[in-house]
C-alpha positions in Angstrom: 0.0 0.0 0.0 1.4 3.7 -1.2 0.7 6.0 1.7 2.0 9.6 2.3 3.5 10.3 6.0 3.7 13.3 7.6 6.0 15.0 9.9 5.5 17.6 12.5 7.0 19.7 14.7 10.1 17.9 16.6 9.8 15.0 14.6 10.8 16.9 11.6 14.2 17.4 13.8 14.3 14.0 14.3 13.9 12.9 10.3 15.3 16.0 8.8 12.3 15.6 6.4 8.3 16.7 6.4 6.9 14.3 4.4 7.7 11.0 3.0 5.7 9.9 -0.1 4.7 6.4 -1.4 6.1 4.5 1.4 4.5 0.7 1.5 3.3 -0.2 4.6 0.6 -2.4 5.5 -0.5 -1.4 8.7 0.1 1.1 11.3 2.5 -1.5 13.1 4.5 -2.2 9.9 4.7 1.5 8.9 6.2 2.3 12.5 8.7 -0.5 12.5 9.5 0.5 9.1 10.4 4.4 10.2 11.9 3.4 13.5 15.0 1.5 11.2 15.1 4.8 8.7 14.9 6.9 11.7 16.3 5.6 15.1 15.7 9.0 16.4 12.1 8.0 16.5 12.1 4.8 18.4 12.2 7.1 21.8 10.2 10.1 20.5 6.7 10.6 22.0 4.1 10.8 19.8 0.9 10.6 18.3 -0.5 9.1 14.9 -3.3 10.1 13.1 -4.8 8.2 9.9 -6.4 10.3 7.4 -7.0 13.0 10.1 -8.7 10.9 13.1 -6.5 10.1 15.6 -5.5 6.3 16.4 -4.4 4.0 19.2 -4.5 0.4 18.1 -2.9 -0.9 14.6 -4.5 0.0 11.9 -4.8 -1.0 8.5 -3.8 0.9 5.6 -4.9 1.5 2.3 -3.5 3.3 -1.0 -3.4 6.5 -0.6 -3.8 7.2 2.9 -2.0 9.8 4.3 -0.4 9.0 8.1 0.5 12.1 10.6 2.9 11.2 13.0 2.4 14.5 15.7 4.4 15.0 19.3 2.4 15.6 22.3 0.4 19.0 22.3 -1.5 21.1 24.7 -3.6 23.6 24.3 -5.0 26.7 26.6 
């Protein structure tokens, strides 16, 4: 599956890049294992992902041409 990923904030530090496009990845699982080897910076980074704009918490599957946001913890006020 050809997905686009997103990068924001201090995880643009981490991957010197904002976006990644057609990366192939499954599943949410597969995609973070995936970016963890590209980026080892990420394996301690706190953060969030979103699929197509709605947050997630469990694996998730992934289909051509989603887009996956990968966001650090925010607060608001």
């Amino acid at each position: 599956m050809e997905i686009k990923v997103l990068f924001f904030g201090s995880l643009t530090d981490a991957t010197a890049v904002a976006a990644l496009n057609e990366v192939t990845a499954s599943d949410t699982a597969a995609l973070q294992e995936l970016l963890h080897q590209q980026y080892p910076a990420l394996r301690t980074a706190k953060y969030f992902i979103a699929v197509n704009r709605q947050m997630i918490n469990k694996n998730t599957t992934l289909k051509t041409g989603d887009v996956v946001a990968l966001m650090p913890p925010f607060s608001g006020g």
